[in-house]
C-alpha positions as CSV (number, residue, x, y, z in Angstrom):
1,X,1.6,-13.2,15.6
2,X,4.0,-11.0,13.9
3,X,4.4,-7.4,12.8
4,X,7.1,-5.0,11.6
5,X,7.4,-1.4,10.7
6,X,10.5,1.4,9.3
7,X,11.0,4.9,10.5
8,X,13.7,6.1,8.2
9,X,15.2,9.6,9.3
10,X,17.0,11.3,5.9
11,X,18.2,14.3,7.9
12,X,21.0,15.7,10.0
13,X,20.8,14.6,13.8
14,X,18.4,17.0,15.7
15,X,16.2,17.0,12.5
16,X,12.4,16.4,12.6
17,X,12.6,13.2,11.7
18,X,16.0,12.3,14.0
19,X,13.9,13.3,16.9
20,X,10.8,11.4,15.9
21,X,12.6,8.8,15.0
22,X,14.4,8.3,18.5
23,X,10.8,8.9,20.1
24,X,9.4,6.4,18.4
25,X,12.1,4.0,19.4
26,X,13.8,5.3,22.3
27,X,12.3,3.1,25.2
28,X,10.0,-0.1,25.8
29,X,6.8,1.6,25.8
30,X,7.4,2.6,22.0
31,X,8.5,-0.9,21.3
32,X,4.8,-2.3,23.0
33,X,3.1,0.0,21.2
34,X,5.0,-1.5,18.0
35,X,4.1,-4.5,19.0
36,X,0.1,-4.0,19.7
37,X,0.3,-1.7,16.8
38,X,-0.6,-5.3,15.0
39,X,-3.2,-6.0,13.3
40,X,-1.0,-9.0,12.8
41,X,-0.2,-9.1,16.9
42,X,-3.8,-9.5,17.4
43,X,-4.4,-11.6,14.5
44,X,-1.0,-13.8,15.2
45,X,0.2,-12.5,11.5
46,X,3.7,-12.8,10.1
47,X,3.0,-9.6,8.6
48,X,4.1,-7.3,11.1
49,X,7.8,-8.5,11.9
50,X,7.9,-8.0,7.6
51,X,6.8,-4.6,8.1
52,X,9.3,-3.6,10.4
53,X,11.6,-5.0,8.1
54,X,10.5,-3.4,5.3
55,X,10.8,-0.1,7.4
56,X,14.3,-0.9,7.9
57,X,15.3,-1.6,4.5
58,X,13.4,1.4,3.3
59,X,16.1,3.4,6.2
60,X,19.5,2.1,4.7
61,X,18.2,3.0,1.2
62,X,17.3,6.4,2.1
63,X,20.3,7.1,3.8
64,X,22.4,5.6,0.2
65,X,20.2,7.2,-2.3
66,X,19.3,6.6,-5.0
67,X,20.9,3.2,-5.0
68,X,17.7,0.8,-5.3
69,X,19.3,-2.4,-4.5
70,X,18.5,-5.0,-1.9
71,X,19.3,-4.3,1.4
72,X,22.1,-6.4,2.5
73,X,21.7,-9.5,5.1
74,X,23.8,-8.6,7.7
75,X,22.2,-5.5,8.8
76,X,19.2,-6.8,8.5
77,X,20.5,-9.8,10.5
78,X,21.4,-7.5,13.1
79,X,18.4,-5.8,13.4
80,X,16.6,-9.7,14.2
81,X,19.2,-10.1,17.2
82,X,17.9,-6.6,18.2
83,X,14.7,-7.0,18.2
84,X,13.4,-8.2,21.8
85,X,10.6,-10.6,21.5
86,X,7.4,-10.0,23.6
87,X,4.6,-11.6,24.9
88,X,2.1,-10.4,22.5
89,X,4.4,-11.0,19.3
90,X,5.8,-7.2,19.3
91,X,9.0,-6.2,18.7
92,X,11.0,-3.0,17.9
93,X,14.9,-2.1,17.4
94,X,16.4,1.1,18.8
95,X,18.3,3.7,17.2
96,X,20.8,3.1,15.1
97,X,23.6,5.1,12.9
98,X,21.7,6.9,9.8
99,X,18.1,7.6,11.8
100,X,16.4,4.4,10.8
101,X,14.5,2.4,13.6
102,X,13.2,-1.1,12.6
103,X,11.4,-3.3,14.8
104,X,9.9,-7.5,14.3
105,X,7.9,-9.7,16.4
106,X,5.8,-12.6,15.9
107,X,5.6,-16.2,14.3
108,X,5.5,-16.2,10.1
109,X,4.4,-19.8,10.0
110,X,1.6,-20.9,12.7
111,X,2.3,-24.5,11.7
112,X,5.9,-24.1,12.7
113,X,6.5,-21.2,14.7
114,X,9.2,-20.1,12.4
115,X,10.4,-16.0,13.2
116,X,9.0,-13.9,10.1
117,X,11.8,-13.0,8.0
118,X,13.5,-9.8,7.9
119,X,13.4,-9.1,4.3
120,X,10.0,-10.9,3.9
121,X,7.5,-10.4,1.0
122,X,3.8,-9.0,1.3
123,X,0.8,-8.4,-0.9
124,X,0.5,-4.8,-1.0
125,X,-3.1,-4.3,-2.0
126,X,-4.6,-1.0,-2.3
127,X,-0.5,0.8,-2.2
128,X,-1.4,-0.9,-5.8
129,X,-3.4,2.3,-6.9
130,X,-0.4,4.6,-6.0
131,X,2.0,2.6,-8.7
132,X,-1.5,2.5,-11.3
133,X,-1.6,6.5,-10.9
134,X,1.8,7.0,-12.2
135,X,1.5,4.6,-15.0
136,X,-1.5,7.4,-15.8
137,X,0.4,10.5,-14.8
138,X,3.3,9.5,-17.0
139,X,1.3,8.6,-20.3
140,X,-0.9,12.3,-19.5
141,X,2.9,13.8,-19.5
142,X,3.3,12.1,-23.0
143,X,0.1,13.9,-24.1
144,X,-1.4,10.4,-24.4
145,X,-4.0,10.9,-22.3
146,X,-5.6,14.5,-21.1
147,X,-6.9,13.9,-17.7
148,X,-9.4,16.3,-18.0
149,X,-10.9,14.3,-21.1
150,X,-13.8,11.7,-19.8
151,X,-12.4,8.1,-19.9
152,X,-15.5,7.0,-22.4
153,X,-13.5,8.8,-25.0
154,X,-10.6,6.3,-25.1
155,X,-12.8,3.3,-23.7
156,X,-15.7,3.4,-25.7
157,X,-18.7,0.9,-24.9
158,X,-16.7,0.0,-21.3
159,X,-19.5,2.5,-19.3
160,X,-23.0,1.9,-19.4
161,X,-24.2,4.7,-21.7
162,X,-26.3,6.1,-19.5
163,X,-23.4,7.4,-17.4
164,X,-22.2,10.6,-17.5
165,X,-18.8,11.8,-18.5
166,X,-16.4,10.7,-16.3
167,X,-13.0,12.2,-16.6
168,X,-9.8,10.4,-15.9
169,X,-9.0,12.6,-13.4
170,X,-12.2,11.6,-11.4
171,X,-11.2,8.2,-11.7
172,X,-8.1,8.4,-10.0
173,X,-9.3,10.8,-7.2
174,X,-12.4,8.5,-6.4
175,X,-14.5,10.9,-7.2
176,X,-15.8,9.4,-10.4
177,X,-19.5,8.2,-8.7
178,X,-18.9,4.8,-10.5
179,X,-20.2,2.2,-8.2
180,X,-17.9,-0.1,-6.4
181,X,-17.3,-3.9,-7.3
182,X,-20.3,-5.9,-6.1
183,X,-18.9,-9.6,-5.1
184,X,-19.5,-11.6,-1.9
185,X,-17.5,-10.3,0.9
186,X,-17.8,-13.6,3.0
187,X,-14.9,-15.0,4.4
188,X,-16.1,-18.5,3.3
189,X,-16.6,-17.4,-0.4
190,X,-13.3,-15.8,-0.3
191,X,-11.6,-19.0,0.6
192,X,-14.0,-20.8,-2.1
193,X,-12.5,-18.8,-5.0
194,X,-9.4,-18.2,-3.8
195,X,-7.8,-19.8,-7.0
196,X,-11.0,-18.6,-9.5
197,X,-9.1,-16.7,-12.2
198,X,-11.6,-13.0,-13.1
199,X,-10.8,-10.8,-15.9
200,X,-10.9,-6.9,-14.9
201,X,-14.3,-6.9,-17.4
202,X,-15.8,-9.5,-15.3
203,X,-15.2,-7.5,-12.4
204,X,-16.6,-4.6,-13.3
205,X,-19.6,-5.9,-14.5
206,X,-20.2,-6.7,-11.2
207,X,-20.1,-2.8,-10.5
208,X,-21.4,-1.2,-13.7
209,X,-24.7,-3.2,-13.3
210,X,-25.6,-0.7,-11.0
211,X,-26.6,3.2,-11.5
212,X,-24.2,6.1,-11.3
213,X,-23.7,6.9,-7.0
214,X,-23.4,10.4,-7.7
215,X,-22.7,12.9,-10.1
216,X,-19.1,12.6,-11.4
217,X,-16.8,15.6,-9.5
218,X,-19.3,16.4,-6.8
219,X,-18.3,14.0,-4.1
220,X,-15.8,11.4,-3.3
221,X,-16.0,7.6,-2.4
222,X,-13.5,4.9,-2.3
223,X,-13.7,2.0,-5.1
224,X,-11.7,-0.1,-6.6
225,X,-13.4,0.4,-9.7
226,X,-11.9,3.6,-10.9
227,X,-8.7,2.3,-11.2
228,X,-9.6,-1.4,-12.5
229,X,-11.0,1.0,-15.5
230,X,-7.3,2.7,-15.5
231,X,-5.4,-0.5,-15.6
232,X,-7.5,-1.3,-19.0
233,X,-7.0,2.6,-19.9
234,X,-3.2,1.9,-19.5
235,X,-3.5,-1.3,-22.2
236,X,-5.6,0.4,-24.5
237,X,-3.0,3.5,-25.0
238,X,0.3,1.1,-24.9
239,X,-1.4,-1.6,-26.5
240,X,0.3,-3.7,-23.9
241,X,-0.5,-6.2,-20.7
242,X,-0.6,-4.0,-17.6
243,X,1.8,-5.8,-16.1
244,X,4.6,-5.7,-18.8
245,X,3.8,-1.6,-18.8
246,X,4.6,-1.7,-14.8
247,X,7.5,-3.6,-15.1
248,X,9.1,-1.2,-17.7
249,X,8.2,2.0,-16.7
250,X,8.2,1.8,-12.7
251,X,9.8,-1.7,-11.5
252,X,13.1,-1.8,-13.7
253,X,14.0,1.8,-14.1
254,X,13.9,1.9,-10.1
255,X,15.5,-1.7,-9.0
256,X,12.7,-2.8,-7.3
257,X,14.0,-5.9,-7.3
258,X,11.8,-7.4,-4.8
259,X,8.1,-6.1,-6.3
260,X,6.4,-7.8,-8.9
261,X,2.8,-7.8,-10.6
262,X,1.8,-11.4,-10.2
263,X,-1.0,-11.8,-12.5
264,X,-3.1,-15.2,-11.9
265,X,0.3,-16.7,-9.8
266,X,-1.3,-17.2,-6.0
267,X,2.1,-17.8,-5.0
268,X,4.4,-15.2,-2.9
269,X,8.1,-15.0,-3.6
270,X,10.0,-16.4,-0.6
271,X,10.9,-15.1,2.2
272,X,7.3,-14.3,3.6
273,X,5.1,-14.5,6.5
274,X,2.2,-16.6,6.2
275,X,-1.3,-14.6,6.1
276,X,-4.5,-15.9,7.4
277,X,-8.3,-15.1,7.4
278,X,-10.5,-15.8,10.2
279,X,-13.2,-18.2,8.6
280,X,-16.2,-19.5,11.3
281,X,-14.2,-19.6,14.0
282,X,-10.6,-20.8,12.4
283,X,-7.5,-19.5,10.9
284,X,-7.4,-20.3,7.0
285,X,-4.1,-19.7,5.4
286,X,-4.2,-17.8,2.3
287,X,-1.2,-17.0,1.5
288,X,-1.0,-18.4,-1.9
289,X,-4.3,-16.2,-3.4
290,X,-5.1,-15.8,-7.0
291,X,-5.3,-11.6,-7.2
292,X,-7.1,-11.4,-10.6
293,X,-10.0,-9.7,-8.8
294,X,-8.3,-6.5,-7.4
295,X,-6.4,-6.2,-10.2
296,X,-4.4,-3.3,-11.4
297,X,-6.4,-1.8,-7.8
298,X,-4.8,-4.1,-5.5
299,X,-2.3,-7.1,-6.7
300,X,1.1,-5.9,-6.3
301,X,3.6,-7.9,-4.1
302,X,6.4,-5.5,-2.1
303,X,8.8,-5.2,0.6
304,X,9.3,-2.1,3.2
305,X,12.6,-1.2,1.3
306,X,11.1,-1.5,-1.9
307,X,8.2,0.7,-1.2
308,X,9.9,3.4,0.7
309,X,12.6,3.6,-2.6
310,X,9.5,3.8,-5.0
311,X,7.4,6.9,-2.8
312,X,10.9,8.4,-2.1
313,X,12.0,8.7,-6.3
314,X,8.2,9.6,-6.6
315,X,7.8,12.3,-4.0
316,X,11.2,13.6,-5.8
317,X,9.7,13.6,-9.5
318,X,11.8,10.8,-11.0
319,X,8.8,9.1,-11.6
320,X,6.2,11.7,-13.1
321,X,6.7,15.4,-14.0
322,X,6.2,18.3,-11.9
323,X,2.6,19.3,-13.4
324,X,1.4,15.7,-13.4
325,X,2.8,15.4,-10.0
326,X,1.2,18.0,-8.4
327,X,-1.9,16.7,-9.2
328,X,-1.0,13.8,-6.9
329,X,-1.1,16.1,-4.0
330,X,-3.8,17.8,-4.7
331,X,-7.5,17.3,-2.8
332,X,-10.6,18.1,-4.6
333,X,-12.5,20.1,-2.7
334,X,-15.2,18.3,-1.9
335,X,-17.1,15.8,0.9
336,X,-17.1,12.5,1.1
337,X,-20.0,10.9,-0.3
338,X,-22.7,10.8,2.0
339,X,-21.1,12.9,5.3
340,X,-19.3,16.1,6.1
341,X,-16.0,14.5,6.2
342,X,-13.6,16.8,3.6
343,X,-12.1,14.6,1.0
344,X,-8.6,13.1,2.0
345,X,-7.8,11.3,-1.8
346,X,-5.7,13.0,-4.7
347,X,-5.2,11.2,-8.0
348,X,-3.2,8.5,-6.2
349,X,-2.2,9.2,-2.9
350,X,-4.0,10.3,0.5
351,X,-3.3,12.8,3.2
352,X,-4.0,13.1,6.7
353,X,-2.7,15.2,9.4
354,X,-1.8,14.2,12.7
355,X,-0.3,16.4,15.6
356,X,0.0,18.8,13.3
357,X,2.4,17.1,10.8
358,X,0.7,16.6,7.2
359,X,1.6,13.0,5.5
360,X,1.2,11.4,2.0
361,X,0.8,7.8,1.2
362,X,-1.5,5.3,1.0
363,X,-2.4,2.1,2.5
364,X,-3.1,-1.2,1.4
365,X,-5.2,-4.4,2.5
366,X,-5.7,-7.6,1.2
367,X,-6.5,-11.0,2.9
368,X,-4.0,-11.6,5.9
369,X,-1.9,-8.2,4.8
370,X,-2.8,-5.0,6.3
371,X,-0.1,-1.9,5.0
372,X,1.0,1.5,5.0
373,X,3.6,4.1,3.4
374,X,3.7,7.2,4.4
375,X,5.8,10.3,4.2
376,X,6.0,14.0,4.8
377,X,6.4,15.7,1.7
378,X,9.9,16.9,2.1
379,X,10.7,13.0,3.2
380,X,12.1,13.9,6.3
381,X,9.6,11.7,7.8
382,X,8.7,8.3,6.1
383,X,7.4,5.0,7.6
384,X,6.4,2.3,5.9
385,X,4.5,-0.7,7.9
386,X,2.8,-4.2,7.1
387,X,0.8,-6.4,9.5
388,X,-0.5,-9.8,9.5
389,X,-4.3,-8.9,10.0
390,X,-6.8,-11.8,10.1
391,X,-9.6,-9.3,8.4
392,X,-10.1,-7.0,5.6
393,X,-11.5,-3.8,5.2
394,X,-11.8,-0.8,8.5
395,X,-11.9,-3.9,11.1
396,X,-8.2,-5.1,10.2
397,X,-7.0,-1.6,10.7
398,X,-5.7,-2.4,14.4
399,X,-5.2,0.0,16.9
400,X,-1.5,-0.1,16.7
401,X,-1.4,1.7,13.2
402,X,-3.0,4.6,15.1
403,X,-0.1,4.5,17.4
404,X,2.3,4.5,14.3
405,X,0.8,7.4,13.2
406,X,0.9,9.3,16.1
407,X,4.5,8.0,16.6
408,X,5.9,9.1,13.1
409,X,4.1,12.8,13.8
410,X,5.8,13.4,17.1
């Protein structure tokens, strides 16, 4: 089992985020919580001791900004030998100089009990969609694209013509009604094609075979789809590969030295944790996963430092201009789809609002990773979290990220 997880704290002591950083590490009931907060504890992930570490790299770079580099090995050494090792896997680091608290626990490799690595590597998933919306946001800032122009107008023939206009906009905020991909969600069948290269048409054939959900603007639901049908909207107007656009416009100009858009390579760059999927009865390791299917929605590979450096230059508009980025913190005003729930999505990020402190970010999931970034808007808060989950989808969304939340909010 593993787990990690970052509180960086930007401001002077006695700030916001000083004090929640110092309650959310000050004593061994915050480091058990840490530790449960696992889906990768439960699960015996790697991913959580990488999301600690992650959290703590994310800390030192905040406290240095902008510099994007990697974090160096001896702090991150020395926040190992401080983690204390529990029974259940969880781990957590106290204070330190510069407000950042950094925790690790459990095993990255069940075969060989190895410790998960401090600076380890994770598939990032959904925290995908966040880098996808910028790629858009940037191009609508070149006049390339108007976001309030429906999508069938740059990709004609992609939507079934029976569907109604959908803006760009709508795709991004999930409020587009487009239906979501339709593949097997079985563990087995997962395992079966973990290697089965899909092309983002294939996939959404799968989805556009079926009607419109609801009319475009008046609701919102979660789908990949919208943003598998940005990725190919980023290619047509560079007339480049998605990936070459990420690495040029995003990866490079930041340092993220240590995120990458792997394409049809299953492999993670070392150092990682292991993650595994519980498949009739038994842990299947699937680490090395062909991501052709989630796409330009969900195939990004990141560390904690690396993420908390990208949402910090993005929450401070290096990344996309002050209109466009406004838009990414703005809620359409409706329900989502089907209940009475307000709408929590903006063109790329979502909100939620705990103890009374409002946070962007977005979270991520893909087989064996469950992830997080989050931030207060004036990034005096940020947190950044991965765990080793042995499911996908609301049931590897442990408990413990509930007690992160309500940690980082305190």
């Amino acid at each position: 089992m593993a787990g990690s997880g970052y509180l960086p704290d930007g401001g002077p002591a006695g700030s916001r985020k000083t004090r929640w950083h110092e309650k959310k590490s000050a004593g061994p009931r915050a480091r058990r919580d840490d530790g449960r907060r696992h889906p990768a504890v439960r699960d015996g992930r790697a991913g959580r001791v990488r999301r600690h570490t992650r959290v703590g790299v994310a800390a030192r770079r905040r406290r240095e900004d902008p510099a994007p580099a990697v974090e160096p090995r001896g702090p991150a050494s020395r926040d190992r030998r401080a983690a204390e090792r529990r029974r259940d896997g969880g781990a957590a680091a106290g204070p330190r100089p510069g407000g950042a608290w950094t925790g690790t626990s459990g095993t990255a490799d069940l075969s060989t009990g190895a410790p998960v690595p401090a600076d380890a590597h994770f598939r990032i998933g959904s925290i995908t969609k966040t880098f996808t919306a910028v790629l858009v946001m940037q191009l609508a800032a070149e006049h390339r694209v108007d976001l309030d122009t429906p999508v069938q107008r740059y990709l004609p023939g992609l939507l079934p013509a029976d569907y109604p206009p959908i803006t760009v906009a709508q795709l991004l905020n999930h409020t587009s009604g487009l239906p979501g991909v339709d593949l097997p969600n079985d563990p087995q069948w997962i395992v079966d094609h973990r290697y089965t290269v899909f092309t983002p048409e294939q996939v959404l054939a799968t989805a556009l075979r079926h009607p419109i959900v609801f009319t475009p603007g008046s609701a919102q639901q979660y789908t990949n789809t919208g943003y598998l049908v940005a990725g190919l909207l980023v290619e047509k107007l560079t007339g480049r590969p998605y990936a070459e656009v990420m690495r040029d416009r995003v990866i490079r100009p930041l340092g993220l030295r240590e995120t990458s858009v792997p394409g049809n390579d299953p492999d993670l760059p070392a150092p990682y944790a292991h993650g595994y999927l519980a498949v009739n009865g038994q842990l299947v390791d699937m680490t090395r996963m062909n991501q052709s299917i989630p796409w330009a929605a969900g195939e990004m590979i990141s560390t904690a430092g690396d993420l908390d450096t990208f949402l910090t230059a993005l929450f401070r508009g290096r990344l996309v201009p002050a209109p466009q980025l406004a838009r990414m913190f703005t809620v359409p005003s409706v329900k989502m789809f089907g209940s009475d729930q307000a709408a929590y999505y903006s063109q790329g990020l979502m909100t939620s609002t705990i103890n009374g402190v409002t946070v962007w970010g977005k979270t991520g999931t893909r087989y064996g990773y469950t992830n997080g970034v989050w931030a207060t808007r004036d990034l005096q808060r940020r947190a950044v979290y991965s765990i080793n989950s042995t499911s996908k989808g609301a049931e590897g969304q442990p408990a413990i990220v509930g007690k992160i939340a309500d940690a980082i909010t305190r």
